[in-house]
C-alpha positions as CSV (number, residue, x, y, z in Angstrom):
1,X,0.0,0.0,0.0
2,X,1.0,3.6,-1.0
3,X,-0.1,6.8,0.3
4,X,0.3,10.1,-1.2
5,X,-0.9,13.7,-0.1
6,X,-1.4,16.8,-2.1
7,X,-2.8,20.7,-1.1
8,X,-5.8,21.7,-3.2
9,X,-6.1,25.4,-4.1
10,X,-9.6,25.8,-4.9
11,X,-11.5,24.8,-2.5
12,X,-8.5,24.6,-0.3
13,X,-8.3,20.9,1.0
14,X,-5.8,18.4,1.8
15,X,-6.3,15.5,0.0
16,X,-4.9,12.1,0.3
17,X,-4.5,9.3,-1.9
18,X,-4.3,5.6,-0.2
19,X,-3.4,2.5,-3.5
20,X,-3.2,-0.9,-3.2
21,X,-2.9,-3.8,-5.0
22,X,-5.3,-6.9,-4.8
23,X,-2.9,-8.9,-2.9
24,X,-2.5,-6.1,-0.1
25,X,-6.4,-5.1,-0.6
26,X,-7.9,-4.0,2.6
27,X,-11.3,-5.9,4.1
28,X,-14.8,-5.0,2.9
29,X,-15.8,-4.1,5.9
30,X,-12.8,-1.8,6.7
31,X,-13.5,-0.1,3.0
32,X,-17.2,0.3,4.1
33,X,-16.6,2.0,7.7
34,X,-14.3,4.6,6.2
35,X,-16.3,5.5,3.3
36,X,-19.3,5.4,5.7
37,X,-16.9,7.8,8.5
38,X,-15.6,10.0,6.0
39,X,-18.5,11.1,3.8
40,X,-15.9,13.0,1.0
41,X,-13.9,9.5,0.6
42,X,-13.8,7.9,-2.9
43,X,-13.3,4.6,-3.6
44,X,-12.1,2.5,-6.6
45,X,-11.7,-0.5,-7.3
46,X,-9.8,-1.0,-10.7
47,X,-8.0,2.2,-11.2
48,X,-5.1,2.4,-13.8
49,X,-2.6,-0.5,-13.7
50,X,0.0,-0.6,-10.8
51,X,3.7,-1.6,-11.8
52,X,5.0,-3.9,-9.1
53,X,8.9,-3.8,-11.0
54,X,11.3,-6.3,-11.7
55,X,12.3,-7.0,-15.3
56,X,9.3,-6.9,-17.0
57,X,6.7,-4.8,-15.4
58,X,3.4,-6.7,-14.9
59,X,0.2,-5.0,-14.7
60,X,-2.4,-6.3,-11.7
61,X,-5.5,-5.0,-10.7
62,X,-5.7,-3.5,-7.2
63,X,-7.9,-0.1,-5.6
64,X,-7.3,3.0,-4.0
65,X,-9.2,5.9,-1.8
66,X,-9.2,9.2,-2.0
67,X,-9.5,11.0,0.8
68,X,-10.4,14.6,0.7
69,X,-10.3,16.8,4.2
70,X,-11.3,20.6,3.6
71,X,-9.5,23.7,5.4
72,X,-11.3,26.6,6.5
73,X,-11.0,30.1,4.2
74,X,-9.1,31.6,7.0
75,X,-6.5,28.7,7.9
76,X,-5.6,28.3,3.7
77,X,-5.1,31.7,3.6
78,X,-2.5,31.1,6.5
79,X,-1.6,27.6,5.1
80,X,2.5,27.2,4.6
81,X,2.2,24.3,1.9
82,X,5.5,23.8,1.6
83,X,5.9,22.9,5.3
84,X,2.8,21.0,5.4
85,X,3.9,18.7,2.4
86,X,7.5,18.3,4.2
87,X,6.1,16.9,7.4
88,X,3.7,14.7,5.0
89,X,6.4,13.4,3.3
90,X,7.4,9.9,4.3
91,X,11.0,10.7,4.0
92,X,10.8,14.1,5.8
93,X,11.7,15.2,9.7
94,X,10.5,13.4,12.3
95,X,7.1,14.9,14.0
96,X,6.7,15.6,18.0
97,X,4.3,12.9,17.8
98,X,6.7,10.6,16.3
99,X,9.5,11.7,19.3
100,X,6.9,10.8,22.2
101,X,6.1,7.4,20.3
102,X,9.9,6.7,20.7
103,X,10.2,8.1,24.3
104,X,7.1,6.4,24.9
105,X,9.0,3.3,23.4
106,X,12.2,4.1,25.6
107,X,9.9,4.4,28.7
108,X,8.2,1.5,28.0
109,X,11.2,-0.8,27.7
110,X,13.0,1.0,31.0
111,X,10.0,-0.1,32.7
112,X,10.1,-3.8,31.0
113,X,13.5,-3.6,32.7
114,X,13.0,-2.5,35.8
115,X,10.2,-5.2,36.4
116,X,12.7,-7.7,35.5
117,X,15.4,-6.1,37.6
118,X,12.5,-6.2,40.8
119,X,11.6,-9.9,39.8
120,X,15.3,-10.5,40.1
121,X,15.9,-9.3,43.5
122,X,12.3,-10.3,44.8
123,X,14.3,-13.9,43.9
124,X,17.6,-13.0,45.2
125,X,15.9,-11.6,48.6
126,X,14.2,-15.1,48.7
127,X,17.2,-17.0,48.3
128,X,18.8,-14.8,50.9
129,X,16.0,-15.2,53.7
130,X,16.7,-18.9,52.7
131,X,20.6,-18.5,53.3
132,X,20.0,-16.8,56.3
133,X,17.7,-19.0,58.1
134,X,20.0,-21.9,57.7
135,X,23.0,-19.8,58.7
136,X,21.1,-19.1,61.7
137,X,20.0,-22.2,62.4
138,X,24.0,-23.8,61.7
139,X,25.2,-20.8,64.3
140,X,22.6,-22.4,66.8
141,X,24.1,-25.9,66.4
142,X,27.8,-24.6,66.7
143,X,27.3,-22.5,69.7
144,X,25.7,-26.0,71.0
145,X,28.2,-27.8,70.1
146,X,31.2,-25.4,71.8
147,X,29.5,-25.1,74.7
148,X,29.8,-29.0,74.7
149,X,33.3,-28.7,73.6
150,X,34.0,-25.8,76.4
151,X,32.6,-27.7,79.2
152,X,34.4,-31.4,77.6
153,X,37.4,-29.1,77.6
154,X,36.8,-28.1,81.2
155,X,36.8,-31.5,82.6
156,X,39.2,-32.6,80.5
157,X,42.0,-30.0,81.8
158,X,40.7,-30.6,85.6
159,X,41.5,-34.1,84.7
160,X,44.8,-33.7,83.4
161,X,45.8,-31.2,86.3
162,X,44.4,-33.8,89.1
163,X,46.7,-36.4,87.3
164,X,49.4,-34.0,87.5
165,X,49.6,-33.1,90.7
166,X,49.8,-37.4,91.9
167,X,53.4,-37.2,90.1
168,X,54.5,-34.0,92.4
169,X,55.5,-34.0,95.6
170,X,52.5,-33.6,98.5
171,X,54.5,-31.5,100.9
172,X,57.9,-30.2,101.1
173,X,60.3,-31.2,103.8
174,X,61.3,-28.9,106.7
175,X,64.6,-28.3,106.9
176,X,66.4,-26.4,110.1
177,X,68.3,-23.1,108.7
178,X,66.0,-23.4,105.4
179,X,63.2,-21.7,104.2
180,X,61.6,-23.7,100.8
181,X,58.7,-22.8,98.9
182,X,57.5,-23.6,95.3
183,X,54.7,-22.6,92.7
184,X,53.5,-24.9,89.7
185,X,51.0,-23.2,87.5
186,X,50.1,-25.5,84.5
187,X,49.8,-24.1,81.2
188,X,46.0,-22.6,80.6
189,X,46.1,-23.0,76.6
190,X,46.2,-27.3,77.1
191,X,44.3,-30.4,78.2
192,X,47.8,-32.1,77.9
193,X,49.8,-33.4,80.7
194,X,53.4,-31.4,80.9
195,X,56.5,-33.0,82.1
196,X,57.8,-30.6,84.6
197,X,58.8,-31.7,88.0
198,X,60.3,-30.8,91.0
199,X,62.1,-32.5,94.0
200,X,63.5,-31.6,97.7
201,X,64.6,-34.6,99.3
202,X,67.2,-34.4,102.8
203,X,70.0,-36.7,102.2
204,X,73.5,-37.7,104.1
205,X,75.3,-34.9,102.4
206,X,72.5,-32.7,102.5
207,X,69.6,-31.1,101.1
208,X,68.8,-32.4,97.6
209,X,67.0,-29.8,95.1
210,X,65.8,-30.8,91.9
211,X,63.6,-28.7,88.8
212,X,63.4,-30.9,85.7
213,X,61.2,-30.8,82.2
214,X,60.5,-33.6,79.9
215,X,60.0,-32.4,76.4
216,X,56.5,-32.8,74.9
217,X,52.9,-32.8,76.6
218,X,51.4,-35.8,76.4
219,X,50.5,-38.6,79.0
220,X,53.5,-40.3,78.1
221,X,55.6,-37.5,78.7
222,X,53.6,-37.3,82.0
223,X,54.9,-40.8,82.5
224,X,58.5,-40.1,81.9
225,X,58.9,-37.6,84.0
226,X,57.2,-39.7,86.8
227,X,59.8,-42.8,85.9
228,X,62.6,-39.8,86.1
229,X,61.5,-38.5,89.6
230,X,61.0,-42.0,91.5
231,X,64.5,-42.7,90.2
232,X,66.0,-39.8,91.4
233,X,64.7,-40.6,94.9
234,X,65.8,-43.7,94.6
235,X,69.5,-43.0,93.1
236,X,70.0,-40.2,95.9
237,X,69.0,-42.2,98.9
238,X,72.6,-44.1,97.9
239,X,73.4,-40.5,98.5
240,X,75.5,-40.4,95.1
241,X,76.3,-36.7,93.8
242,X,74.5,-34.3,91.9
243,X,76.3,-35.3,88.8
244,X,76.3,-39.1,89.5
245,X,72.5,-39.0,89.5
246,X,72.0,-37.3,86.5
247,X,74.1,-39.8,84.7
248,X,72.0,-42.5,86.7
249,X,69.1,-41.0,85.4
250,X,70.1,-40.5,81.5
251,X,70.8,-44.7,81.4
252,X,67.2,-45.0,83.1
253,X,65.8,-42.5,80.5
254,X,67.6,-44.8,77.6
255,X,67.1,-47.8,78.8
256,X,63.2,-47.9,79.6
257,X,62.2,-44.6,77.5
258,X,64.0,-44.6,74.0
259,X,64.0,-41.6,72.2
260,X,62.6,-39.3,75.5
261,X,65.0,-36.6,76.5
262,X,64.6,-34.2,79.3
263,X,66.4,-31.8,81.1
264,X,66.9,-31.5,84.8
265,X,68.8,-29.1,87.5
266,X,70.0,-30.9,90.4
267,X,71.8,-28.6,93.4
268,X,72.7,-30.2,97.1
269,X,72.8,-27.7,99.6
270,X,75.4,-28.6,102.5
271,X,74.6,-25.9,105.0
272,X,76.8,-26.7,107.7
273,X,79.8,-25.7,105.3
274,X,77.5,-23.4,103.3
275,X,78.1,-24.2,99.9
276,X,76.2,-25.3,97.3
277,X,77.1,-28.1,94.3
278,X,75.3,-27.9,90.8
279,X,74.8,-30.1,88.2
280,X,72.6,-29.6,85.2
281,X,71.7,-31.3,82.4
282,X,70.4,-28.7,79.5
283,X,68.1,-26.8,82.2
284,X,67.8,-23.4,82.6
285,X,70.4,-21.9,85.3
286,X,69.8,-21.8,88.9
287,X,69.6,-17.7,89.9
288,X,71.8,-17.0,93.4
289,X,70.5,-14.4,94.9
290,X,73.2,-13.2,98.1
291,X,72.1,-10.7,100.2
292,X,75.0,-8.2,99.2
293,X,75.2,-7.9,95.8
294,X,74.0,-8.6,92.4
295,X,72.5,-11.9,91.7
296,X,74.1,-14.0,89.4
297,X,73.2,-17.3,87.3
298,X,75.4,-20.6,88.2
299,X,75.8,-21.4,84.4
300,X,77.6,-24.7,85.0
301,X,75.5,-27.1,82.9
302,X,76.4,-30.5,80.7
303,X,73.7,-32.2,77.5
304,X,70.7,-33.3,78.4
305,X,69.4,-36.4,79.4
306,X,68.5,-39.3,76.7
307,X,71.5,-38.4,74.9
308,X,73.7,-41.0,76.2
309,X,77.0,-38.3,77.1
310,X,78.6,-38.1,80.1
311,X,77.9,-35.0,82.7
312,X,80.3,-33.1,83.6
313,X,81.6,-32.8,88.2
314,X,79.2,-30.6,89.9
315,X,80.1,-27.3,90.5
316,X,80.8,-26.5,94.0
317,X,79.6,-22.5,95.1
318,X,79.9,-21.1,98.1
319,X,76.9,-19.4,99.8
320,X,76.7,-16.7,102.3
321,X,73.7,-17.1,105.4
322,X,70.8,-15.4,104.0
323,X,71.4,-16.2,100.5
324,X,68.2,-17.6,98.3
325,X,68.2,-20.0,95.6
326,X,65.5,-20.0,92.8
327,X,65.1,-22.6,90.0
328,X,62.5,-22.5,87.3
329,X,61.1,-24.1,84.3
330,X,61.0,-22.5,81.1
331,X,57.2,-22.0,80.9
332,X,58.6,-19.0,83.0
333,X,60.6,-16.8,80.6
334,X,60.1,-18.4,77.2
335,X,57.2,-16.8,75.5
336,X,57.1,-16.5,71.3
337,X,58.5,-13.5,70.1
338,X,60.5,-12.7,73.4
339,X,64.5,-12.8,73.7
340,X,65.5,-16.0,76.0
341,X,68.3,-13.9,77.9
342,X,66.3,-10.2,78.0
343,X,63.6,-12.3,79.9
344,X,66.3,-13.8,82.4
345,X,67.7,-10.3,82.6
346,X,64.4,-9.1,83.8
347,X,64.0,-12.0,85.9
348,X,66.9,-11.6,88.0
349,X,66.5,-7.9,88.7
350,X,62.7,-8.4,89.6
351,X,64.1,-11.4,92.1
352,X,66.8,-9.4,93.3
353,X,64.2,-6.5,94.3
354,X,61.9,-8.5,96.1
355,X,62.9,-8.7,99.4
356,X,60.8,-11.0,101.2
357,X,60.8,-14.7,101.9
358,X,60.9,-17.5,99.8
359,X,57.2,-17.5,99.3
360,X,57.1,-13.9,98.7
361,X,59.5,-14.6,96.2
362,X,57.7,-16.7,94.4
363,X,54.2,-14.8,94.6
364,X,56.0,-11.6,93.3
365,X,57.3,-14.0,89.7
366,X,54.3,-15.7,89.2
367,X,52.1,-12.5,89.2
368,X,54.9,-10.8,87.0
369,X,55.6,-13.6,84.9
370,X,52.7,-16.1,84.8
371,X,50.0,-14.7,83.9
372,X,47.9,-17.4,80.9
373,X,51.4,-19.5,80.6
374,X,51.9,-21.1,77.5
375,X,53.6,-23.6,79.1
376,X,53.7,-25.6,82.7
377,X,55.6,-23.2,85.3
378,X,57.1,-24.2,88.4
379,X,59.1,-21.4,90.7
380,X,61.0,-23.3,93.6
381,X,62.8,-20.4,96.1
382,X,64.8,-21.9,99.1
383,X,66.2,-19.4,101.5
384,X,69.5,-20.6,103.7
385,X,68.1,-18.5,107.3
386,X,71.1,-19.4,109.3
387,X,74.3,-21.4,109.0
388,X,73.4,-25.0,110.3
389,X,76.6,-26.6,111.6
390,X,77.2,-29.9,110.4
391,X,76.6,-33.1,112.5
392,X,78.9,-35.0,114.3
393,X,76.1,-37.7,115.1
């Protein structure tokens, strides 16, 4: 279908000019209702040929309507034709009503998309509430579940520290002209059994000290260590020395616990003659602490046990009356990212300023040092009160 539209002069009308051919004919009906709407419409049904090109141009029979719409006197007179014919033109500028079809358009698909875009999250919000009630309900059964695992944890430690405590000493002894007192904190980060121990035992030659660690946390290590200290009663009631035993106690260690090492301090104090001998295999150093003076690490140590090596002759010091002793397990000073001698440094000029008795002394390192150990910590202090002569029993 064609259309075309030309400007009549007299009487001025605007006429337009609608062809088809038979294969693009409009309905009856549709040819009735707008001759029937439009009184001054004229319709034909075999006008003059219409080409429909190609090579050879074949004539077919098809209709047209005239359509003829009159202008009033006054608007012709004001009547630009030219512009009226441009905007009638098929090919010409684009009308107003043509620009809101097209932002209608525009609006129309914006809105398509922002359905789609609401659809989408109305989804994703579903999905979420989804996500969120099983997170929820996940967070419920894990806060069950460490609450279990707190209170299993719990008993589990109180366990371990009950167990402990069977393979220390009950009591220490009481010793005339000494003053003993001890501290074992077990490490709070652990269920594990440690393998720190301690010993005071009264012997022929004297008073028999002993701090010691197996390495590892575990209920074997728990065992070692207990093998270690009923030996080392049992090797010092033949009253051997300090360095004898610990040579005693590294063929025990080798023979019944292959591949176990430990390390362990052993001091005897004589105080009739006031001195003091040390042996120590691979432990940290006992800290003397005279009362004039500055306190000093004995420093005298040989390998540790489980190695097999021999230990070097105990070290023989002399003590003045008054003087205190303190020996300590590592759990003390050692703490990750912390130099192993600044921390002894400190530790011997906090000892040195405390100036009470032995339990003092111990009270004042734990609260300085001790707080949430990372490992077991025991503090053993002895203090020699007065010189005891020795007997002639």
């Amino acid at each position: 279908m064609t259309a075309a539209f030309t400007l009549r002069q007299d009487p001025a009308a605007l006429q337009a000019v609608l062809q088809w051919r038979d294969d693009r004919a409009p309905s009856s009906e549709s040819l009735s209702a707008v001759t029937r709407l439009l009184p001054q419409t004229h319709y034909e049904e075999a006008p003059a040929a219409v080409r429909t090109g190609g090579p050879r141009s074949d004539r077919s029979r098809g209709g047209r309507i005239e359509i003829s719409c009159p202008i009033p006197a006054a608007a012709a007179r004001e009547l630009d034709t030219e512009q009226v014919l441009a905007l009638l033109d098929p090919g010409g500028p684009a009308s107003a009503i043509d620009d809101l079809r097209a932002q209608t358009h525009d609006l129309i698909a914006a809105l398509q998309e922002a359905h789609a875009q609401r659809d989408e999250l109305e989804r994703l919000n579903e999905e979420l509430t989804e996500t969120n009630a099983g997170v929820m309900a996940l967070y419920a059964e894990l806060t069950v579940e460490h609450k279990d695992v707190v209170e299993r944890f719990g008993q589990e430690h109180e366990l371990a520290l009950t167990l402990q405590r069977t393979f220390l000493p009950a009591t220490l002894p009481h010793v005339a002209g000494m003053e003993l007192a001890v501290r074992y904190l077990p490490a709070t980060a652990t269920t594990e059994i440690g393998g720190d121990f301690y010993e005071a035992l009264e012997t022929p030659s004297g008073l028999l000290l002993a701090v010691g660690d197996v390495v590892g946390h575990s209920l074997q290590a728990a065992t070692v260590m207990g093998e270690l200290r009923h030996g080392l009663r049992a090797y010092a009631a033949q009253d051997h020395p300090p360095h004898i035993l610990l040579q005693h106690l590294d063929h025990l260690l080798g023979l019944h616990q292959p591949g176990w090492t430990a390390t362990v301090c052993i001091v005897l104090v004589e105080p009739g003659n006031a001195r003091l001998h040390v042996a120590n295999a691979g432990h940290l150093p006992p800290l003397l602490l005279p009362p004039e003076g500055p306190p000093a690490y004995l420093r005298e140590h040989g390998p540790l046990l489980g190695l097999r090596l021999p230990q070097p002759t105990a070290a023989i010091h002399h003590i003045e009356p008054g003087s205190r002793l303190l020996m300590i397990t590592d759990g003390l000073v050692e703490t990750r990212g912390s130099d192993l001698q600044e921390r002894l440094d400190l530790l011997a000029a906090t000892a040195s300023a405390s100036r009470g008795d032995s339990e003092a002394l111990c009270t004042t390192l734990v609260d300085t040092f001790g707080k949430d150990p990372e490992d077991d910590i025991i503090v053993f202090a002895a203090r020699l009160t007065t010189p005891t002569a020795p007997s002639t029993g």
